[in-house]
N, C-alpha and C positions, 0 to 999 in steps of 0.2 A: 415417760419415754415410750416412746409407740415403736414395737416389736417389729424387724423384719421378717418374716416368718416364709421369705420366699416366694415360692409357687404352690399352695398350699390347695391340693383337691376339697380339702373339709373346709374352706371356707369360701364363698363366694365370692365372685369378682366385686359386685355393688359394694360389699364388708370392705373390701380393700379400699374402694375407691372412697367409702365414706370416711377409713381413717386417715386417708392421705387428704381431703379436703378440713378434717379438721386437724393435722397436723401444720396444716398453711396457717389456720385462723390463731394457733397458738404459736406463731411466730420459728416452726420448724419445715423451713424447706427443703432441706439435706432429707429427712425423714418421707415425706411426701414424694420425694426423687426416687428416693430408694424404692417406694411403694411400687410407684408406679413403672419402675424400672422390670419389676418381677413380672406385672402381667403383661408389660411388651414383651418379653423373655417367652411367656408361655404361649405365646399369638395374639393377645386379646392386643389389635389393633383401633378400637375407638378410646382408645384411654392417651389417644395422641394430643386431644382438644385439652385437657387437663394441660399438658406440658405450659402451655402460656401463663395460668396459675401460677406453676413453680418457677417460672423465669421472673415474673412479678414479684413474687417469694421473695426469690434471692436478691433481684434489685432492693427491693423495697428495705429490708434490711441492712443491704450494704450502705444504702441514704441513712439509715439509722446509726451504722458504724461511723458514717462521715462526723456528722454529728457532734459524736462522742471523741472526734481525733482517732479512732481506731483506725488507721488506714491501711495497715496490712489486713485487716475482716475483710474489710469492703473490696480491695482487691480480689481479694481471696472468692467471693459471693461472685464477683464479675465474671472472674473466668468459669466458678460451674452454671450461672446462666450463659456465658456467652457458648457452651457446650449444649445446651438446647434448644437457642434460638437461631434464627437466620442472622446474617451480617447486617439486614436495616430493622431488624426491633428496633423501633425507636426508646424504648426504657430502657436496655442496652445498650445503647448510642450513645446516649445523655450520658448514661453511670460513667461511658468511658472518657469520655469527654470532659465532665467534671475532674475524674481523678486524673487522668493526663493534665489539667490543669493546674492542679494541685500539685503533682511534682516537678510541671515545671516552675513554679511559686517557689517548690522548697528546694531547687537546685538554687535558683535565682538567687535564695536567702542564705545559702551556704557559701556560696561565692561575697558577697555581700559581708559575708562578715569573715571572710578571708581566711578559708575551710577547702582548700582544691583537693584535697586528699579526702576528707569525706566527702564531695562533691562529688567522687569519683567511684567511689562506694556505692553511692545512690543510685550513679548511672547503669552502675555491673548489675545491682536489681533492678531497675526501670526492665532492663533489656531480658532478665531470665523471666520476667512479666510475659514476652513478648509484646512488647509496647514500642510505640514509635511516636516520634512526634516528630516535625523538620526544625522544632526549635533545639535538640539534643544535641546534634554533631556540632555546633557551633558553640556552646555551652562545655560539652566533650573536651572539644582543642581549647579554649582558655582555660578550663580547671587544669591540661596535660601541660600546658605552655605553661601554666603560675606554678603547678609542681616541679618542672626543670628548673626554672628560677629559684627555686626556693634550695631546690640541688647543689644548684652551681655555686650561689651563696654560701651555702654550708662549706662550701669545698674551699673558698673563699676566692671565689672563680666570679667578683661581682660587674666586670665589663661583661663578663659570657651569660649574668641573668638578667640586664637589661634589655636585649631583642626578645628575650622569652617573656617579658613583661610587655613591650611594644604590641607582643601579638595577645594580648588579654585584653587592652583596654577596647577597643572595638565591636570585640564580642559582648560586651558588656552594658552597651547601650548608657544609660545617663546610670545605671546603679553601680555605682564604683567607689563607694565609702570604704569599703574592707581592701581594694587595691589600694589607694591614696595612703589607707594608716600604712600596710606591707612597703609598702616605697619609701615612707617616709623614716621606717625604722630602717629599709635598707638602705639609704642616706646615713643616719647615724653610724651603723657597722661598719659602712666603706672605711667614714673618717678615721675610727676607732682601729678601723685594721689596717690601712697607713703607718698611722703613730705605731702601732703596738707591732708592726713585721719588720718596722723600721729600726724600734728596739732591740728585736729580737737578733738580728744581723748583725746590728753591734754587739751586742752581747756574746754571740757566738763569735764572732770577731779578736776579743779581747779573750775566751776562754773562760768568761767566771760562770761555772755550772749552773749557783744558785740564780742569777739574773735570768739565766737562759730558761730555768724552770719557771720563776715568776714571771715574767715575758710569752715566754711557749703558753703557760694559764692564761692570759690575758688574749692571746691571740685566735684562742680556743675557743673559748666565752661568745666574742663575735662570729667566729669561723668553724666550728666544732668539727669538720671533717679534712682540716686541711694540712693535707699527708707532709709537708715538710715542717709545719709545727710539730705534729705527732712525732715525726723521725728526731724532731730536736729535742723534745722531754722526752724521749725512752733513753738518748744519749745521756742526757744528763741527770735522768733517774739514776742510772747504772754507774755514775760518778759520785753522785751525792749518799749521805747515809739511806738506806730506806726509811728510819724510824723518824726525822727529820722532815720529811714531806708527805704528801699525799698523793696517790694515783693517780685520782682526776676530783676535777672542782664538785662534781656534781654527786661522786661518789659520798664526798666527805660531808655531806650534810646527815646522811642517818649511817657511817662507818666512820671508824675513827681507825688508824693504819698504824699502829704505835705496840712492835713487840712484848715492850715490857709491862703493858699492861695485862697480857697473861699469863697464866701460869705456866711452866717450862712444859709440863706437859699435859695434856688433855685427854682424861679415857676415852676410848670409844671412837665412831664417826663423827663429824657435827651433823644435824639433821639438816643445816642450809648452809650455803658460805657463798660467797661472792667468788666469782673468777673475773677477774680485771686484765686484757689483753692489749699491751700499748699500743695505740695507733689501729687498734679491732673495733673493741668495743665493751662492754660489760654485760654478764649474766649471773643470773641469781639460780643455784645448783640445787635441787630441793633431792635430798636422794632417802627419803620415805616411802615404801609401799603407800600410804595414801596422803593425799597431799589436800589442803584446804585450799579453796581461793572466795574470796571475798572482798569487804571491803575494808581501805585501811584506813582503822581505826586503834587507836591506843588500847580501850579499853577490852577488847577483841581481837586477838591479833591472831593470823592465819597464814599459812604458808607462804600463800602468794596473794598479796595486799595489791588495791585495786582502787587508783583515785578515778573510782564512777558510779551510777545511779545503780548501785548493788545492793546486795543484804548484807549482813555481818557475815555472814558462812554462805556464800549462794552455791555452792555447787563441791562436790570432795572427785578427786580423782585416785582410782584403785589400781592398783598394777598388781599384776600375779606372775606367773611364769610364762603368757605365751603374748597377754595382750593389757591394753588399759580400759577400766571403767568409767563412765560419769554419772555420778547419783546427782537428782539434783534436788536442793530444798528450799529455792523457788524458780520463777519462768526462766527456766531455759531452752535455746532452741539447737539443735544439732543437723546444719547443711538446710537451714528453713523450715524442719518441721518442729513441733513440741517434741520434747523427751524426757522424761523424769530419769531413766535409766537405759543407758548404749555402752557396748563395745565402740572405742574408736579406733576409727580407720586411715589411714597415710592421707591426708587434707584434707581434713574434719574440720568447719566451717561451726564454731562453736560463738552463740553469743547468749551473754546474763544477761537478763533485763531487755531492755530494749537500746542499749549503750554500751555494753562492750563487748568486742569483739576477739576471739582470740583464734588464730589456725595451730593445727596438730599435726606433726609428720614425726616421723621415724626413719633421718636421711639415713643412717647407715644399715645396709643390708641384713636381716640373720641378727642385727640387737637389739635389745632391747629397751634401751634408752631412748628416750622422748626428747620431742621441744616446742616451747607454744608462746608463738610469738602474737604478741597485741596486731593487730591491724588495721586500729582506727585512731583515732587522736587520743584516743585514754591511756593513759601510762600509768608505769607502778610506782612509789614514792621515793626509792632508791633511783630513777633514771635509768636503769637498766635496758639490754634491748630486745633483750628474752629470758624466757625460763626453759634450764636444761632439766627433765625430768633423768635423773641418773640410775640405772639399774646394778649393769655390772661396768660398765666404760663409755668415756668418751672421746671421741676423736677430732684433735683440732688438725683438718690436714686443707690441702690447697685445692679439692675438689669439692662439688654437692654433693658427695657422699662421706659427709664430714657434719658432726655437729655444731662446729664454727669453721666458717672457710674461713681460712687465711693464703691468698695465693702468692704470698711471698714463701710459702715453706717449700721443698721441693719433695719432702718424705712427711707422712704423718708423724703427729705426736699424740699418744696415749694418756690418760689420766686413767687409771683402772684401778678399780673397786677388791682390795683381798682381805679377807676378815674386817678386823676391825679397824686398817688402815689402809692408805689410798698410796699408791706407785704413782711417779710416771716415768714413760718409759719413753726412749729416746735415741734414732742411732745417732749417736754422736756425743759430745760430749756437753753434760749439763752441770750450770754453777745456781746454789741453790743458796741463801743467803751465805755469801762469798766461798764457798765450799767448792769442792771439783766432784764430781760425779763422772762415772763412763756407761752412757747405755739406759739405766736406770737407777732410781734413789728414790725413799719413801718422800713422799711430801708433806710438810709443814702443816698442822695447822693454819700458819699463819706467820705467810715468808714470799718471798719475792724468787721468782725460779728465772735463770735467761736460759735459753738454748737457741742459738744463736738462726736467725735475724731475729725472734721474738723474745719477748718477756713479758711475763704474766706474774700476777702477784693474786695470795687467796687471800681471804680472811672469812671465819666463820661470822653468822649474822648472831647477832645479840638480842 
């Protein structure tokens, strides 16, 4: 590794300039930058004719990172030559012109395989590149248009995602095999959600609770966001036993919702549990000073389990009294650069690997409770749609200074941290499995709470 040593009277300029020419032949341009950066620093202006060397450097390698699939290097080499050269080096021209064409290749293949949310990912980096191409903005609106579609869908809004589909195919030119499957499964849903809304009406019709929940699941499955299914299984949760059914479909595959399978009472905190908000959505509550995440696997299992191209253990997070830590134990990057070890900050841009992605905030003011939500296609095994990192409380109220909005509430609602068990607190009156509470009442382990328009149910993780 060749020493910056600055602006250095005891050694000659020629000594400089000989190690910065053999710092190029051993494949280090960053080095030879730096070198030759000190004697412009001290005046020595003929050491300008070098610069071309180091511009050739960094291309020359970033064609080496191409290569190898490394394509953030090679970007990365682009922009500290294009920081030396004029705008027509042609070996910077080319470098750029390759990689602009490569990500528009790999936008092209993520649409393609019917990916508009990572599509759109790529584009947010294409553009902090400052890169441009005129094939992006049209690329841009069909991945924005297939992601409304996909919206409206969920919502089970499927007349309102067919114009948002209309405007994709076009931009799209003849590569449309990743639309054609998305259409065609949104064909099958429609039917499905017909028959099963059509159920559902009846069911609600005649009053039988349990149809209405079997029905409300079915209509879910197809629809998963659509708020009058939701409002009909939270009714009819709150009629039916809780121990008798389940939350949601997707929960019950790794939690089982069944009282008596524990013991009446539980020392201590649990170190994770599930919070299930009807008609919200589900979060997984890790309330440990350090928290593991990685990948999920049986035989290693870790705080926050991770179906993606992770380690067992890639990364622990540390909380203390004023902030949180990330160690990492292997590639992680924090907001785009490397970091083995940061402080995070309120929309901390964290990714493991080269595949998952997760952001970090602290919506409520003055606490110290976390949340870190995925925001790429990779999810965690549970379905879940974030992790609540829990300190001292958390706050489910109807603003973004909440750590689940809910804007049907009109006053917040507390879940707060005292010794070794957990409050919530509440103006109004709470029924906590069929119980009457005023104000506030410890909370369950593992029990079904309503305070009215909501109901949430815990259960610790296993």
């Amino acid at each position: 590794m060749v020493q910056d040593r600055g602006v250095s009277m005891r050694e000659p300029a020629w000594m400089t300039k000989y190690q910065a020419r053999e710092a190029l032949k051993n494949g280090r341009p960053e080095d030879a930058h730096r070198l030759l950066d000190s004697l412009v620093a001290s005046g020595d202006r003929k050491v300008w004719a070098l610069r071309g060397d180091v511009v050739r450097g960094y291309v020359e390698r970033a064609e080496r990172s191409l290569r190898n699939d490394d394509i953030e290097a090679a970007w990365k080499d682009l922009g500290l030559a294009a920081s030396l050269s004029s705008a027509t080096d042609p070996g910077v021209s080319r470098l750029r012109e390759t990689l602009l064409s490569h990500s528009i290749a790999e936008l092209r293949a993520m649409l393609e395989a019917g990916k508009p949310l990572q599509a759109l990912e790529a584009i947010a980096r294409f553009r902090e590149r400052a890169a441009s191409s005129p094939a992006i903005p049209s690329l841009e609106e069909a991945a924005i248009s297939w992601q409304a579609a996909i919206d409206h869908s969920d919502k089970g809004e499927f007349p309102q995602a067919r114009p948002m589909l209309d405007r994709v195919r076009p931009r799209l030119g003849s590569r449309t095999l990743g639309l054609d499957r998305y259409e065609e499964s949104l064909n099958q849903r429609e039917d499905r959600f017909r028959v099963m809304w059509s159920q559902l009406q009846e069911s609600i019709a005649a009053g039988d609770w349990r149809e209405i929940l079997r029905n409300a699941d079915e209509v879910l499955q197809v629809a998963p966001r659509h708020r009058e299914a939701q409002q009909a299984r939270n009714r009819a949760w709150q009629m039916v036993q809780p121990d008798m059914v389940k939350p949601t479909p997707k929960l019950s595959e790794t939690v089982t919702l069944r009282k008596q399978s524990l013991p009446p009472q539980l020392p201590g905190l649990p170190k994770r549990f599930f919070l299930w908000i009807d008609g919200v959505g589900a979060y997984l509550v890790c309330m440990g000073n350090r928290v593991s995440i990685g990948q999920a696997t049986g035989d290693a299992p870790v705080d926050v389990p991770i179906f993606a191209d992770v380690s067992r253990i890639h990364a622990m997070l540390t909380r203390d009294a004023e902030c949180y830590m990330i160690e990492a134990s292997k590639a992680v990057t924090l907001n785009g650069l490397s970091a083995e070890k940061a402080i995070l900050q309120e929309g901390d841009k964290i990714s493991l690997g080269g595949s998952c992605h997760l952001c970090f905030d602290q919506p409520v003011p003055g606490g110290l409770s976390g949340r870190l939500m995925l925001t790429g296609a990779r999810r965690l095994p549970m379905a879940v749609d974030g992790v609540l990192l829990m300190a001292d409380m958390l706050v489910l109220g109807p603003g973004d200074k909440s750590h689940v909005k809910i804007p049907e509430l009109e006053r917040p609602l507390y879940i707060v941290r005292q010794k070794d068990q957990l409050l919530v607190k509440w103006d109004g009156e709470l029924r906590i499995e069929g119980e009457k509470f005023q104000s506030q009442a410890v909370l369950p382990q593992a029990g079904t709470v309503i305070a009215d328009p909501i109901t949430f149910a815990i259960e610790p993780v296993r």
